[in-house]
Residue, then its C-alpha position, 0 to 999 in steps of 0.5 A: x648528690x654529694x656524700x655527707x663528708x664532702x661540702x661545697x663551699x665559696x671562698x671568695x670567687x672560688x668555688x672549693x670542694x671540700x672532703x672531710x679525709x679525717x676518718x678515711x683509711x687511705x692517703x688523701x690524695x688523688x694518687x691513691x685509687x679510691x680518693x681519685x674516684x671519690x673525687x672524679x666522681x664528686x666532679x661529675x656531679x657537681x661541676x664548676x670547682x675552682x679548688x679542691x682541698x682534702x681536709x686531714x692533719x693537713x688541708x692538701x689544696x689542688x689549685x685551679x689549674x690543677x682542678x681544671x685539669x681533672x674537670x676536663x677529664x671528668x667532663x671528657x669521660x662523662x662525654x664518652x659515657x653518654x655515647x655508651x660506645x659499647x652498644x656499638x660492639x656485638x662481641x660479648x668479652x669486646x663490649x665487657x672490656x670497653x666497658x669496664x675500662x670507661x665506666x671503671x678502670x678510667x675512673x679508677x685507675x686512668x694510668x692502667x686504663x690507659x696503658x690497657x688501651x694502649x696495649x689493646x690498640x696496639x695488639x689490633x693493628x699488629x693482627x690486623x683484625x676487626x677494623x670497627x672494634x680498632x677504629x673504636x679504642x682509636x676514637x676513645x684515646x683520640x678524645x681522652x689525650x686530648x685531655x690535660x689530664x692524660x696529657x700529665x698522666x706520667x708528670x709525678x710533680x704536677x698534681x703536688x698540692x700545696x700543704x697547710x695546717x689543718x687549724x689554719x683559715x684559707x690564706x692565698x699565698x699567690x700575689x697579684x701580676x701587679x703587686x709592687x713590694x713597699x714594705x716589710x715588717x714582722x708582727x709577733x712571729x709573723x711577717x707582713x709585707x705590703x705591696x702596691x697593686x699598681x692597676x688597682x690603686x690600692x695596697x696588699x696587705x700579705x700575712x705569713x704567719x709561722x703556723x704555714x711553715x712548721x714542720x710535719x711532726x709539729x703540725x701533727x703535735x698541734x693537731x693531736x693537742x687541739x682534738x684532745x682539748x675539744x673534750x675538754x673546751x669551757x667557757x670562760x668569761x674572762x679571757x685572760x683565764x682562758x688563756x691561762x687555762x688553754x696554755x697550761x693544758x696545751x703545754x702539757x699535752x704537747x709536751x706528753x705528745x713529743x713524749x710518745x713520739x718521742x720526739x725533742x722539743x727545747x722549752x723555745x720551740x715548745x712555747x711558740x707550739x703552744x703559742x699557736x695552740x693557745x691562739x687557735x683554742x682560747x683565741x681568734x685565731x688568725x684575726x689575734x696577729x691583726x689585733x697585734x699589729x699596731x699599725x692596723x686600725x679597723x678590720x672588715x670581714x664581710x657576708x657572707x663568709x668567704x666570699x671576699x678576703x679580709x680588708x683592713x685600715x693601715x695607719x701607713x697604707x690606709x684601706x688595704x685588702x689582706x690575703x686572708x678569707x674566713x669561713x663562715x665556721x670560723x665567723x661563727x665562732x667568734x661570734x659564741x666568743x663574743x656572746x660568753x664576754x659581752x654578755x649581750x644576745x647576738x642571733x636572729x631576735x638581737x642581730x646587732x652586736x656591740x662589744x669590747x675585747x678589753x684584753x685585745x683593746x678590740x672594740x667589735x660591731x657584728x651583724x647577723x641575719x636577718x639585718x645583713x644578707x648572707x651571715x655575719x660580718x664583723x667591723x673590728x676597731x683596734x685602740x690604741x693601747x696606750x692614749x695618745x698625746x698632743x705631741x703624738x698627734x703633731x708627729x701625725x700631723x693631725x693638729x699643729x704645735x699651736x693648736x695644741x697649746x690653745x686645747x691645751x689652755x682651754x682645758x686647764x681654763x675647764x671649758x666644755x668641749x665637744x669633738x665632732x667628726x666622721x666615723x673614723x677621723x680621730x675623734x676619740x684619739x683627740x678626745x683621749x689627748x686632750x684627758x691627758x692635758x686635765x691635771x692629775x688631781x681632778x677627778x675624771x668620770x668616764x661614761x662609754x657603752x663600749x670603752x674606747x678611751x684608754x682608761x686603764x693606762x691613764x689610771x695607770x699614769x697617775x689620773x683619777x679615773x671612774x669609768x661607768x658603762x652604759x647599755x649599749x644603742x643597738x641592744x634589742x633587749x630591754x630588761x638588761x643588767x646594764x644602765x640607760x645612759x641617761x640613768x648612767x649620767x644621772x648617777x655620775x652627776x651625784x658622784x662629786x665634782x670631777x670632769x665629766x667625758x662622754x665617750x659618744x653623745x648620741x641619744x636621750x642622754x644629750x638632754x640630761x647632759x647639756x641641762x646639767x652643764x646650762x645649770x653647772x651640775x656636771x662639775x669642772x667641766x665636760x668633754x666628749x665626741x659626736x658624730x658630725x661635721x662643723x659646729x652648724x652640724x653639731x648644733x642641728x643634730x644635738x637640737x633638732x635630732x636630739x631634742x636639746x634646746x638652743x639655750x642648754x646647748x650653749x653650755x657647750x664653750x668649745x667645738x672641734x672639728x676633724x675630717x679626712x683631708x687629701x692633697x690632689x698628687x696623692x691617694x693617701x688621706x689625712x686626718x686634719x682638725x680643721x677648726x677649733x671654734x667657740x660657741x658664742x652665748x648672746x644668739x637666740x635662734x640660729x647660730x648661723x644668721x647670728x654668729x653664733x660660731x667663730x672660729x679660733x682656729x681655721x684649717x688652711x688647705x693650701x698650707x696644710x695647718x692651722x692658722x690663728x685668729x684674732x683672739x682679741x675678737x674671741x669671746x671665750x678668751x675674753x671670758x678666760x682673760x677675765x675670770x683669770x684678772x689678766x689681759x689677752x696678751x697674757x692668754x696669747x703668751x701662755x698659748x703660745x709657751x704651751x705651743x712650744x713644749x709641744x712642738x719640743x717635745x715632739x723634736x727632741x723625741x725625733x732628734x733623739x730617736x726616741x718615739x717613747x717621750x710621746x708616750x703619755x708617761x713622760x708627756x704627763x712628766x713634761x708637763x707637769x715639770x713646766x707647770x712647776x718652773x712656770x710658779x716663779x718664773x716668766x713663760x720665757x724663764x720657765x721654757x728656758x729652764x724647762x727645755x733643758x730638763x727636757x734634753x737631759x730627762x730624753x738623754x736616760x731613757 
């Protein structure tokens, strides 16, 4: 049986011996005679280790190599043991020394043993004397050098083990035979280097971060500061007082610690040490230089704990496995954080977690037991912090300038429209893109569960925004703080005409929206997203699924539809809007059989694009055309005009090399400055006017 400060423990296909050295007198180290024992004697009875890590100041790590190096020779000896070779001797001092040397001396202190056996063996052959005692030590040191272990006895380097801060989750620092390096680049002070894994088809993503390369002295200032400050932890419920508190304090008692060491920090180093205290105190640990890393998506930590590494969706790489394991005491404290912000129970009588990191843009999903075997596993959304444009999502390819400008009239003309999709495909980017086409002087009502839609920066650039949280799907409770989403909608319903977004269409609240929106009570006009795949799709779930009849379901003018999309030579895939299509209002009972679907817009998968219809053949347009006393023609033009300071928004920003005018601070300008030349010029006079504005604005940033 184990002792209590030694724990088993499996770290993806490692099975690791951990022992707790922090109270232990002696050096953590296999040199040392008593943590030799302790770990032999550890090997005996449990058998199998891949690892060997001796926890301190500092995690020392014996690989696998070097483990199974020890395991032979703790299965050599144990070997040995089970023959009780001494029984064999009469001699009382003979049978005592064999004896003493297997069952202690060899356990103990194998380069002494050993050098005894030597010395012993060599004295019998010079004496000629006592053949079967001779033959007996021959037989033991013929099994014991056929070990690794003896054979390395004298190699002072081979037992080195590899050093990691104490505070730091395991990080494998090794790479795969097959890992081809594609990329390199640096996220706070941390360096991130892709690489292809050729036989797997798939892409490495290999995090170094500072905390793996601080010198000792500091290490032992970070680990001194984090053991005074577990006296002192508190709960906060907003982070960023948390944060404030931990970095004062860090600062302090890091500060005090050099003091008593003395030891010199200038205020550069001392701010990265605390910087990494901070992240390990009042943060999420490794998991914040993820969150930080604008080109990362979605995080996947699996259950149960350790048992695979990290793996993230990368905007450049798609699925990518990392280098990083977390243990489940690490999982779990994420989870205590979550349950202190979120105020939502997360155990086994509510096992389903959904929460918001706002401070982090994190949106997080957790499943706990008994919903998930093995423990928790986590799925971590990033946002992006600021909202994406239509010019943005150009550059991404994910739409064409031409459909842009056509979303973009749709929403000055205030239809309702509804994006629907996969998990994963864009809808809300789209969604957040198309909240930054609605003029600033319209009011904006926004109602999420979980708050995905950037609406703090939009405020931030100028819109008018109330956002309205719902209880969340997955919640277990019943009586809660927080609002049903159909008692959320009705409450926005009575707040005043504004433009009503549903960050997720997804329950009850469908009936109270699409019967709000038949009658004209929901306002200027309605966006939102819901899972599906084309408008039939869309339609079947909101009606059949969701209960809404057909005829509220008109209400919805517009469907666009995003799925992933993949050419045949490549394993990358993209993100297309593959129809932008009307929902026509003169069907009865199957929008299918009656055409109640046409599409504006179709993806053509041989081009890559979008490609217009015959407008002339849209009901919409018409619609437009007629409430705004001008032809189709007129409509066209402006879709197209609208289409072109897209697209040159989205040049100039790559001729100039300056991706900042795709932000949503100079697209709103853009905008808003064509719509001012558009008052008394022609589209074509206006655009003139306007692209050289354009040239000049880009030039000052």
């Amino acid at each position: 049986m184990l002792k209590p400060k030694q724990k088993i423990q499996s770290i993806g296909n490692k099975k690791i011996l951990n022992i707790d050295c922090s109270e232990c007198e002696h050096r953590s180290s296999i040199k040392d005679k008593t943590c030799f024992a302790e770990i032999l004697a550890a090997l005996m009875e449990e058998g199998n280790i891949d690892e060997i890590v001796l926890h301190d100041l500092y995690d020392k790590v014996y690989t696998e190599d070097q483990t199974s190096v020890l395991e032979e020779y703790a299965e050599t000896l144990k070997d040995i043991w089970r023959e009780h070779p001494w029984d064999d001797l009469y001699d009382k001092e003979k049978k005592k020394f064999v004896y003493d040397l297997l069952v202690n001396e060899f356990r103990i202190d194998p380069k002494n043993a050993y050098k005894k056996l030597l010395l012993m063996i060599e004295f019998l052959e010079e004496k000629n004397q006592d053949k079967k005692y001779l033959s007996l030590l021959k037989t033991i040191q013929k099994k014991l050098e056929r070990t690794k272990f003896i054979q390395h006895l004298y190699d002072a380097e081979f037992f080195i083990p590899s050093i990691r801060p104490s505070f730091l989750p395991f990080i494998d620092i090794r790479l795969p035979k097959d890992a081809r390096l594609v990329n390199i680049y640096k996220v706070k002070n941390a360096i991130v280097r892709i690489y292809e894994l050729t036989e797997r088809f798939e892409h490495l993503y290999f995090l170094e971060v500072p905390e793996l390369w601080i010198p000792p002295y500091e290490n032992e200032l970070i680990h001194g500061a984090i053991v005074r400050i577990s006296e002192k932890k508190r709960e906060f419920l907003n982070q960023r007082d948390a944060r404030e508190y931990f970095k004062k304090l860090g600062k302090d008692i890091i500060s005090n610690l050099a003091e008593e060491k003395e030891l010199k920090l200038d205020e550069s180093r001392l701010e990265k040490l605390v910087d990494i205290f901070v992240r390990y105190t009042a943060g999420y640990g490794i998991l914040e230089i993820l969150f930080s890393d604008e080109k990362v998506q979605d995080i996947y930590v699996d259950s149960p704990a350790g048992l695979s590494p990290l793996y993230l969706y990368h905007e450049d790489y798609e699925q990518c496995i990392t280098n990083v394991y977390l243990a489940e005491d690490e999982l779990e404290r994420v989870a205590s954080r979550l349950r202190t912000i979120s105020g939502r129970p997360f155990d086994v009588a509510s096992p389903i977690l959904d929460a918001e990191l706002q401070e982090l843009n994190i949106r997080v999903a957790g499943i706990c037991e008994p919903a998930a075997f093995g423990g928790i596993a986590y799925a971590f959304r990033r946002h992006r912090t600021k909202p994406w444009t239509l010019p943005r999502l150009i550059e991404k390819g994910t739409i064409n300038s031409l459909a842009a400008g056509l979303l973009s009239f749709l929403v000055a003309s205030q239809k309702s429209i509804l994006i629907t999709g996969a998990r994963g495909c864009g809808k809300t980017s789209l969604l957040s893109a198309l909240l930054t086409e609605i003029p600033r002087r319209f009011r904006i009502i926004i109602i999420e569960d979980t708050p995905e839609i950037p609406a703090l920066a939009l405020k931030k650039a100028g819109w008018k925004i109330q956002q309205l949280k719902s209880k969340s799907v997955f919640s277990a409770i019943e009586q809660t703080h927080e609002l049903s989403p159909e008692d959320n909608l009705r409450a926005a319903l009575r707040l005043g005409e504004s433009v009503l977004v549903i960050g997720e269409v997804r329950g009850k609240e469908a009936k109270v929206l699409f019967e709000a929106m038949r009658v004209g009570a929901a306002g200027n006009a309605v966006l939102g997203t819901i899972h599906g795949s084309s408008p039939y799709d869309t339609w079947d779930r909101i009606v059949n699924d969701l209960g809404v009849p057909s005829t509220s379901f008109k209400a919805t003018d517009i469907i666009v539809s995003l799925a992933y999309r993949q050419k045949r030579d490549e394993i990358r895939k993209m993100r297309r809007v593959i129809a932008i299509s009307e929902v026509r209002k003169d069907w009865v009972t199957d929008p299918i059989a009656e055409n109640g679907f046409f599409d504006i817009m179709e993806y053509n998968p041989l081009l890559d694009t979008l490609e217009l219809k015959n407008l002339e053949e849209s009901q919409i347009i018409r619609d437009i055309a007629k409430t705004h006393g001008v032809t189709i023609e007129d409509c066209y033009e402006d879709i197209r005009y609208r289409a072109k300071t897209k697209e040159k928004i989205f040049e100039v920003a790559k001729k100039m090399n300056k991706p900042e005018l795709l932000e949503v601070e100079h697209v709103v300008k853009a905008n808003e400055k064509y719509a001012y030349f558009l008052k008394d010029r022609t589209y074509e006079d206006a655009y003139i006017s306007w692209k050289y504005w354009l040239e000049e604005y880009a030039k000052k940033l």
